[in-house]
KEKE-639586 format. One record per residue: residue in one letter; x, y, z of N, C-alpha, C, O, CB in turn. Coordinates in steps of 0.1 Angstrom, whole numbers, plus 5000, padded with zeros to 4 digits. Glycine has a CB too. Layout:
% residues N
AXYZXYZXYZXYZXYZ/...
END
This chain:
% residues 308
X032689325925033489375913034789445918034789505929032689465904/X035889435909037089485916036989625913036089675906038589425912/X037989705918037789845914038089915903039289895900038289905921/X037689975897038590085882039890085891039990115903037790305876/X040890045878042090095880042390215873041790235863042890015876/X043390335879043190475870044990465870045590465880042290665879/X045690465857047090525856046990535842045990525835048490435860/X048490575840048890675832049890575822049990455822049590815840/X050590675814051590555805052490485809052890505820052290595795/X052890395802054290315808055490455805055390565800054690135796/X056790365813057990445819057290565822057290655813059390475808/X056390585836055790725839056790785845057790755851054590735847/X055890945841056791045843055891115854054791075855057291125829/X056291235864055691325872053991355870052991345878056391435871/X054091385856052691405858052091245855051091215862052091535847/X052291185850051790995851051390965862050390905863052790875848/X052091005872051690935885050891015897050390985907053090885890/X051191145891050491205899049291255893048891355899051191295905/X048291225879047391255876046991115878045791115875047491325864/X047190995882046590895888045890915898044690885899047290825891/X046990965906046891005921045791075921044891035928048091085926/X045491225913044491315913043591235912042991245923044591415904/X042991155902041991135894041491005898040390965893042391135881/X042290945907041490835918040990885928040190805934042190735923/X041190995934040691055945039691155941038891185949041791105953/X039691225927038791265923037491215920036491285922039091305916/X037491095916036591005915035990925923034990875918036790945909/X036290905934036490855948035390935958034490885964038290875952/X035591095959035291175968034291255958033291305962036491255975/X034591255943033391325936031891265934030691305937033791365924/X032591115925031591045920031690915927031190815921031691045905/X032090905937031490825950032090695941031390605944029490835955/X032990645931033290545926034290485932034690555941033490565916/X034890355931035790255933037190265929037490165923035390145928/X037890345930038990345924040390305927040290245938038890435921/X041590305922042890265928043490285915043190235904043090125935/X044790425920045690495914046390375912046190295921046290605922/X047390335901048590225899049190285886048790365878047990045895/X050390225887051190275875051790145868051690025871052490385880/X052390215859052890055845054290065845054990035835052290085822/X054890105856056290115861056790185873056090245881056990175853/X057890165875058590235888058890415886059390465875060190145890/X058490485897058890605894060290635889061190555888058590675903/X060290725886061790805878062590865895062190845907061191015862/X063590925888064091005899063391145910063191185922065191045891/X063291205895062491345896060791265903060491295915062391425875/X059891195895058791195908059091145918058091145924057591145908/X059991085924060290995934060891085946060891055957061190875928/X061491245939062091375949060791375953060691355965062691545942/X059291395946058491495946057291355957056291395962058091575927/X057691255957056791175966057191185980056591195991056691035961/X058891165975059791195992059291305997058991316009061491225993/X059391385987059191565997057791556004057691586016059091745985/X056691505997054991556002055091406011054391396021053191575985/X055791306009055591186018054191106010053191086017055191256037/X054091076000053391025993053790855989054790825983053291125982/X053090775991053290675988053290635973052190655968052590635994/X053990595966053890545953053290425950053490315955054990525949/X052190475939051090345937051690225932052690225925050090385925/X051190145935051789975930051689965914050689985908050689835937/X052589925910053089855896052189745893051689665900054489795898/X052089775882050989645876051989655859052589755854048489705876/X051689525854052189505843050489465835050589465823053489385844/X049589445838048189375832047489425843047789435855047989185829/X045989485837045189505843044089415849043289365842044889585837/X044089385867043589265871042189315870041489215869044089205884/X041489415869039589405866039089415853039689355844038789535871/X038089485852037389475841037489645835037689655823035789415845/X037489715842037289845843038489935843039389895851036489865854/X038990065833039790105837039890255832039390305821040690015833/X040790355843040690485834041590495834042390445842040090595837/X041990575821043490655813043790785818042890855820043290685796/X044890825820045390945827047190955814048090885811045690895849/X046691105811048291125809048291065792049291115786049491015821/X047591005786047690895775046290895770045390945776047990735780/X046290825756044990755750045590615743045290495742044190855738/X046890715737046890565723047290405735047790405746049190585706/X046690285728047190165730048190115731048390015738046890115725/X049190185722050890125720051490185736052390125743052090225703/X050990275740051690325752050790315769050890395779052090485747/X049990175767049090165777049490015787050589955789047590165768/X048389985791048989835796048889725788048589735776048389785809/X049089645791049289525779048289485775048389475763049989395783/X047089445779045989395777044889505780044089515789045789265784/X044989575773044789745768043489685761042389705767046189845755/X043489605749042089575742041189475748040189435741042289515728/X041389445761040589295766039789365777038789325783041889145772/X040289465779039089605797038889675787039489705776040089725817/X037589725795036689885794037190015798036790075808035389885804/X037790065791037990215794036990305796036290345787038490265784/X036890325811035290415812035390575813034290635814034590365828/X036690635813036990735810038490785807039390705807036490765817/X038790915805040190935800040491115808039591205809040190905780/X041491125810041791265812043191275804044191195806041791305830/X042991375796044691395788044991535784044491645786044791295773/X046191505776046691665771047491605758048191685751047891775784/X047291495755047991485744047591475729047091585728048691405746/X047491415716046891415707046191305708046391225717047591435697/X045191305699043891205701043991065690043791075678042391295697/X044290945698044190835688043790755699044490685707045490785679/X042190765699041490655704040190605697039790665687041190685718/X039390475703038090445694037590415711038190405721038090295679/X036390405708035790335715034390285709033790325698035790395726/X034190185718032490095710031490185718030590215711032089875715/X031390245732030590245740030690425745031690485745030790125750/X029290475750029690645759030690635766030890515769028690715769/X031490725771032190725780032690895782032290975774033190615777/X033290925790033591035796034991045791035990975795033391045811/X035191155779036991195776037091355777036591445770037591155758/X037991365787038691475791039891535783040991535789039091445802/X039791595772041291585767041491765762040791805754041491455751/X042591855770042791955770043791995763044691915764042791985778/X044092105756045892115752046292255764046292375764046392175729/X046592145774047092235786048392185786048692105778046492225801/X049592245797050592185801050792055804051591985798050792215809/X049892025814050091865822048591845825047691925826051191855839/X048691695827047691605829046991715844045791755844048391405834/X047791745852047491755864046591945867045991985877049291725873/X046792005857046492125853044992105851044192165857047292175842/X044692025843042691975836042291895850041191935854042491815817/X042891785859042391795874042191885881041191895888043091745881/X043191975881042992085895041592165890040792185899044692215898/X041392205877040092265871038792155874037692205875040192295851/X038892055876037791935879037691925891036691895896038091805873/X038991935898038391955913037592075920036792085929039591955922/X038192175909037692275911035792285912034992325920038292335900/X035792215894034192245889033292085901031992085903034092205864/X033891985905033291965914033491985928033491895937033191885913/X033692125931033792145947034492105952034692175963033092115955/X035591975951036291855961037691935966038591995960036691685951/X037591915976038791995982040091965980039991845984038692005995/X041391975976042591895975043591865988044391955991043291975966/X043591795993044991746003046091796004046891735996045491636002/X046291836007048091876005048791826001049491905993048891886013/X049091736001049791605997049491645985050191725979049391446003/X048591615980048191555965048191715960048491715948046491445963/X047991815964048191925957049591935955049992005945047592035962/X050491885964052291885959052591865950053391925943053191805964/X051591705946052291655939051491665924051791615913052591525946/X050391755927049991775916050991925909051191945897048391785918/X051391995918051992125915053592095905053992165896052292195932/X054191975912055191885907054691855892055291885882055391745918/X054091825891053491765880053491875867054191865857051991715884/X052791965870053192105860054192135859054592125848052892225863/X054992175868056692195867057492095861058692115857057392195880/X056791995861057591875858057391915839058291955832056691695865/X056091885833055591885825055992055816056392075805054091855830/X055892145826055892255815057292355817057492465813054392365818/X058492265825059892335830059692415836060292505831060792385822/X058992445846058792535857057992655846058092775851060492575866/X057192655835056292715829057092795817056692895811055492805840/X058292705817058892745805058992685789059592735779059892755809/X058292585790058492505778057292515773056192505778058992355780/X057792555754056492595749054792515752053792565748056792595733/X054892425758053292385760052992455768052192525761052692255763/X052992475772052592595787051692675783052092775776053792695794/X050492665786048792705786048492835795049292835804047792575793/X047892915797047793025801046792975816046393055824047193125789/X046692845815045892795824046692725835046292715846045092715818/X047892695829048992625840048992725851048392705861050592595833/X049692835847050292935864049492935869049892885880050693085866/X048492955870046892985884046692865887046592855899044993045880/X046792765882046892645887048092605895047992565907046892565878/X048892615890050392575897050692665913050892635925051992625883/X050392805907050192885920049492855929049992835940049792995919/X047992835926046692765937046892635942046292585952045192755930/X047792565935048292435942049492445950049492385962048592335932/X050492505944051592545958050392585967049992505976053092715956/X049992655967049592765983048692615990048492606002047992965979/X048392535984047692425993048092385996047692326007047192365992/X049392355988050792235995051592296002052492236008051892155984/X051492436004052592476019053692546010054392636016053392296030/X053992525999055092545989055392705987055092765976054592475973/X055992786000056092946000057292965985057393065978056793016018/X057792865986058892925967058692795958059392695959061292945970/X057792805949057892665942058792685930058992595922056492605937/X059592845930060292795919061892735926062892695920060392945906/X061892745934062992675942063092565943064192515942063092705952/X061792485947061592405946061292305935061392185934061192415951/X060992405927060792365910062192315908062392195906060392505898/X063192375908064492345903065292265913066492235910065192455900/X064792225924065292115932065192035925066291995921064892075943/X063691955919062691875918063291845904063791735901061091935920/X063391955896063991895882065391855881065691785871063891995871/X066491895891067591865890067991725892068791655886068191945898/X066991685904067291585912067191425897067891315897065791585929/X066191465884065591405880066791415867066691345857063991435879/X067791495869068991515857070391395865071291365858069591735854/X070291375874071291285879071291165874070691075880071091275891/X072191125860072091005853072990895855072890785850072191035840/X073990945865075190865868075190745872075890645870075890915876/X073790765880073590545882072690485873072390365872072790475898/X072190575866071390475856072190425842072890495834070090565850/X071990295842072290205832071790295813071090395811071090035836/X072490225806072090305790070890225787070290285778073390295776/X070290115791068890065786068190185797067690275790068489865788/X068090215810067190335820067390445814066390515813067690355835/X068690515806068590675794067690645791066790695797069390715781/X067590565780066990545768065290495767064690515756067790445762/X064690435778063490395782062990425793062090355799063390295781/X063590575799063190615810061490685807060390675812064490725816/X062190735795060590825792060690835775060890915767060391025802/X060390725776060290675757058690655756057990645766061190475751/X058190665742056890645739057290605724058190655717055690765743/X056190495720056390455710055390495695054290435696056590325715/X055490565683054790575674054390525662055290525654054890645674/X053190485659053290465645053090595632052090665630052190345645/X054290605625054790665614054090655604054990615597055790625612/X053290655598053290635585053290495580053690465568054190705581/X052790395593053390265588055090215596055490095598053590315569/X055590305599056890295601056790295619055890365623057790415593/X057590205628057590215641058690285649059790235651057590105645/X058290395652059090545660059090515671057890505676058290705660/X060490485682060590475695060790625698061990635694061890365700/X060590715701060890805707061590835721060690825730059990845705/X062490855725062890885738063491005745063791105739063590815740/X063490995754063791175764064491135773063991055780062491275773/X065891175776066291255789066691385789067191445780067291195795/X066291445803066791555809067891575815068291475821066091595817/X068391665816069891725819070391805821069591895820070491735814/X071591875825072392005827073191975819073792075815072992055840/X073691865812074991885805074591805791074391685792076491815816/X074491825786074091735774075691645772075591535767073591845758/X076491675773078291575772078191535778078791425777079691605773/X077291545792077791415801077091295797077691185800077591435818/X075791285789075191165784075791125770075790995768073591185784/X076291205758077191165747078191125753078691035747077491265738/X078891165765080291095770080090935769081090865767080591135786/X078890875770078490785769077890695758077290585757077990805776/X078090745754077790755736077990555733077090475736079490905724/X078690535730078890415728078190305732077690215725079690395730/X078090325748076990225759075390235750074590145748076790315779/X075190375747073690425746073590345733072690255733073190615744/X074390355721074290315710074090165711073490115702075190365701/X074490085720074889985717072689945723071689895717076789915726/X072890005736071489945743070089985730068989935729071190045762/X070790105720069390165713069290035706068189985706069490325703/X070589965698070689875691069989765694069389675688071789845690/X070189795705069389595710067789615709067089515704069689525733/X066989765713065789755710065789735697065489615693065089855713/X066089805690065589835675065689655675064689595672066789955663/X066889575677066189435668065389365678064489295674067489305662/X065389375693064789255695063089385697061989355700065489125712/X063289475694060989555699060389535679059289535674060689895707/X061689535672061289575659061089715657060089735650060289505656/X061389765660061189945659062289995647063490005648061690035677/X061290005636061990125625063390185628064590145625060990265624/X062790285636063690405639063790455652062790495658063390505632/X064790465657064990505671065590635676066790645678065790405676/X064690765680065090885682065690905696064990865705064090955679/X066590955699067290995716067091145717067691235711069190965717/X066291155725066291325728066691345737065991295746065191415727/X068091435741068291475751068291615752068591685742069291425756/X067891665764067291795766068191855775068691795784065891785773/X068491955773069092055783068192135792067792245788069792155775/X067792105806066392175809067192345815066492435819065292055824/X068292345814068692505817068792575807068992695810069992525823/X068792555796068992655782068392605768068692615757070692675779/X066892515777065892525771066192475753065292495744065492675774/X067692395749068192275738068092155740068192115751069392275736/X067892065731068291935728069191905720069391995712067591885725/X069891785718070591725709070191615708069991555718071791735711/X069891545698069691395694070091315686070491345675068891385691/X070191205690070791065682069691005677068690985685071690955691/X069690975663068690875660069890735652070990725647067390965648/X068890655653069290525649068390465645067290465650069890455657/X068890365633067590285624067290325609068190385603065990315630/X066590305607065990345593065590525594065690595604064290245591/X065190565581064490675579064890825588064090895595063090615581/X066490825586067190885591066991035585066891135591068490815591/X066891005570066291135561065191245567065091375568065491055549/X064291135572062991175569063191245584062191325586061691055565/X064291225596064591265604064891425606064291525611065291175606/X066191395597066991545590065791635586065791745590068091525574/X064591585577064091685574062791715580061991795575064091685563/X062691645590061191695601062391805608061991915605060191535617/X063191805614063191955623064792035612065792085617063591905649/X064792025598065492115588066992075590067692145583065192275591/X067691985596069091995599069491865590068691815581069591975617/X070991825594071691785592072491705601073491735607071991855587/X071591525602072491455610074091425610074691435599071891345608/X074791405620076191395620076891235620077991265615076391465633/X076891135622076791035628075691005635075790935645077791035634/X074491065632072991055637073091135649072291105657072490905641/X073791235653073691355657073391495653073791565643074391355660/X072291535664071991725654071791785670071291755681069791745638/X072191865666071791985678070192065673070192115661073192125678/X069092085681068292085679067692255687066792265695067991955682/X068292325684068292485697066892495698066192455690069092665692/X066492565711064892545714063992455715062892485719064392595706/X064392295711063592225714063792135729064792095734063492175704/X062292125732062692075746061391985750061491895758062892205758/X060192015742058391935737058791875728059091905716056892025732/X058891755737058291595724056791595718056091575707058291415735/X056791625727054691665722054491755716053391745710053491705733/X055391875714055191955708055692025696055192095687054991985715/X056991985698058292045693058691885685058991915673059392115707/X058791805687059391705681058391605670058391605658059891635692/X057491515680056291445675055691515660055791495648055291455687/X054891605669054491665651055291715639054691685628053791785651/X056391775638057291755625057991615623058791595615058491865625/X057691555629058091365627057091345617057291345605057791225643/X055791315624054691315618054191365607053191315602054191335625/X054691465600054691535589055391515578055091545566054791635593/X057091445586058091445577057291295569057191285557059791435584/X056891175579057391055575055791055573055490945575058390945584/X054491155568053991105561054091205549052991235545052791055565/X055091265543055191335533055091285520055291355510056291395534/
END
């Protein structure tokens, strides 16, 4: 039999690839199982600092899952899984996000409202004894920083810092907030990426009320330097919306130094936009102060507006 495959969502982000990483080797060295870490895309900028730095190999890309068997990391829903998501066995799940799954059969679900995927590992390596690698504690440490802005963005669990701390000290990491802000900077450098890579770097897709929500994120220091671009982005949001069929198309760009966003939406149900976070679109622009959690800060007043 081939092995459980373990990854995380498509366009992954830091903790996607490195709660793979955790959670195949957790399974591997705990529960003596078959596993192999893979992802449903190419890393980003930002994990790709944080693989260079620990010297970590990046798991192989798969677009369909070649076994029978498979675990979820980072994710549950289906819309944001691999393609043939309903045709394998999900034999377990580790997450932090909201819960839209079924299953026919027992299985093992892990699902915490911590920071990051990689925070509910380091507690599991913990509760089974298994020691962490260096390597993989890097890049699990990355992963929190990644996920919670160096433990500034409102998800941030009282569980993250002792984690993030006890994982630097394994990975060698004497300043991780130095390194924290290496790691996130490196991941705000948008200048070679194309306006379809903005916009689907770290998008997830929702169903509304019926209605189909692309959601997307980039990070940044300058929020003008990605509206400077404004036209390119509109034109690439345009092409999803007709050829994925997607409702409505949200752009969140984040300011990760002063802790704002601003966003462009495009599509339908632009209203229902304005009145999940109280403003007043511009040309489908709003400045959004304090927000910086899609998971937290965005998603759920979406969800509220457009089933009002």
């Amino acid at each position: 039999m081939a092995k459980t495959l373990v990854f995380g969502h498509q366009n992954p982000d830091t903790d996607t690839i490195s709660a793979a990483l955790a959670a195949s080797y957790l399974l591997n060295n705990a529960y003596h199982e078959e596993t192999e870490a893979v992802a449903l895309g190419k890393p980003n900028a930002e994990t790709q600092y944080a693989l260079d730095y620990f010297k970590v190999a990046a798991p192989r890309v798969i677009k369909e899952a070649d076994t029978e068997t498979v675990v979820l990391v980072d994710h549950n829903e289906a819309g944001q899984s691999v393609a043939n998501i309903a045709d394998i066995t999900v034999t377990g799940v580790y997450d932090h996000h909201k819960i839209d799954f079924k299953s026919a059969a027992p299985m093992y679900f892990i699902n915490m409202p911590y920071g990051s995927t990689a925070t509910i590992l380091y507690y599991e390596f913990k509760n089974a004894n298994v020691e962490i690698p260096a390597e993989l504690a890097g890049m699990m440490a990355s992963a929190i920083i990644s996920d919670t802005l160096l433990l500034k963005s409102p998800t941030t669990s009282p569980m993250d810092q002792p984690a993030l701390e006890a994982l630097a000290t394994l990975a060698g990491l004497a300043d991780y907030q130095a390194y924290g802000l290496a790691m996130l900077k490196a991941g705000t450098d948008l200048s070679s990426r194309t306006a379809k890579e903005l916009i689907d770097g770290d998008a997830k897709s929702f169903d509304m009320a019926g209605q189909s929500v692309r959601v997307g994120q980039v990070n940044t220091v300058d929020v003008e330097d990605v509206f400077a671009r404004r036209d390119e982005v509109v034109a690439a949001i345009e092409e999803e919306l007709a050829s994925e069929d997607y409702d409505t198309f949200i752009f969140v760009v984040t300011n990760i130094l002063e802790s704002n966003s601003d966003v462009l939406v495009l599509g339908a149900n632009q209203d229902k936009v304005a009145k999940a976070f109280a403003t007043t679109l511009i040309d489908g622009r709003a400045s959004l102060p304090g927000v910086v959690s899609r998971k937290k800060q965005v998603v759920p007043p979406l969800q509220a507006a457009f089933e009002a």
